[in-house]
N, C-alpha and C positions, 0 to 999 in steps of 0.2 A: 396551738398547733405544734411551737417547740416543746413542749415539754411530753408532749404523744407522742413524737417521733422519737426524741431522746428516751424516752421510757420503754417504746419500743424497743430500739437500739440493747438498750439496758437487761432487757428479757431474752431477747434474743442471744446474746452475750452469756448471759444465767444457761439459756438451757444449751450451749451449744459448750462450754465448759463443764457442764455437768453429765452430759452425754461422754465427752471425750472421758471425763473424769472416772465415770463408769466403766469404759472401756479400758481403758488401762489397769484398773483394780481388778477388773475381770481377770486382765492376761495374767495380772499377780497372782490371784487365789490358784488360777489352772495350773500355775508351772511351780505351785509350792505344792498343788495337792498332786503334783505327779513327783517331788523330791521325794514327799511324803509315803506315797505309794511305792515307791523304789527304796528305802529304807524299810520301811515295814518287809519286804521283798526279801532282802541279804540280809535283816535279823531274824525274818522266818527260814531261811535256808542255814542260817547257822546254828537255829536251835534244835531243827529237823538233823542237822547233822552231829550237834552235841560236841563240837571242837572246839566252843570257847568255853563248853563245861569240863569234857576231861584234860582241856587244858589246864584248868582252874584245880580241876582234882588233883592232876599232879603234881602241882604247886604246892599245894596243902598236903599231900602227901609226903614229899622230901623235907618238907619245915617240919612236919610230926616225926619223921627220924629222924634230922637233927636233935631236935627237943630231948626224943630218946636218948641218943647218943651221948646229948651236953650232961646224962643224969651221974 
């Protein structure tokens, strides 16, 4: 009879740890797939607007006349 109840005990313990355990990794994936979704968000608005591309253009742009210049 001790060892039904302790084994009992023991299962109960199992699924009440792995329930909470569930729970919490839930809340992990929800609040990474909403970083996630919010990043995808401000790198789709900054490719829709192209300011970290003609940023990038103009960069390369003044270094090719430098280049020129150093000739």
């Amino acid at each position: 009879m001790a060892l039904r109840s302790t084994l009992g005990a023991f299962l109960a313990g199992c699924v009440v740890s792995n329930a909470l355990g569930y729970f919490f990794l839930h809340q992990d994936v929800v609040q990474a797939n909403g970083a996630v979704n919010e990043s995808v968000k401000v790198l789709a608005e900054k490719v829709r607007t192209g300011e970290e591309l003609e940023k990038r253009i103009s960069i390369l742009e003044e270094t090719v006349k430098e280049m020129q210049g150093a000739k």
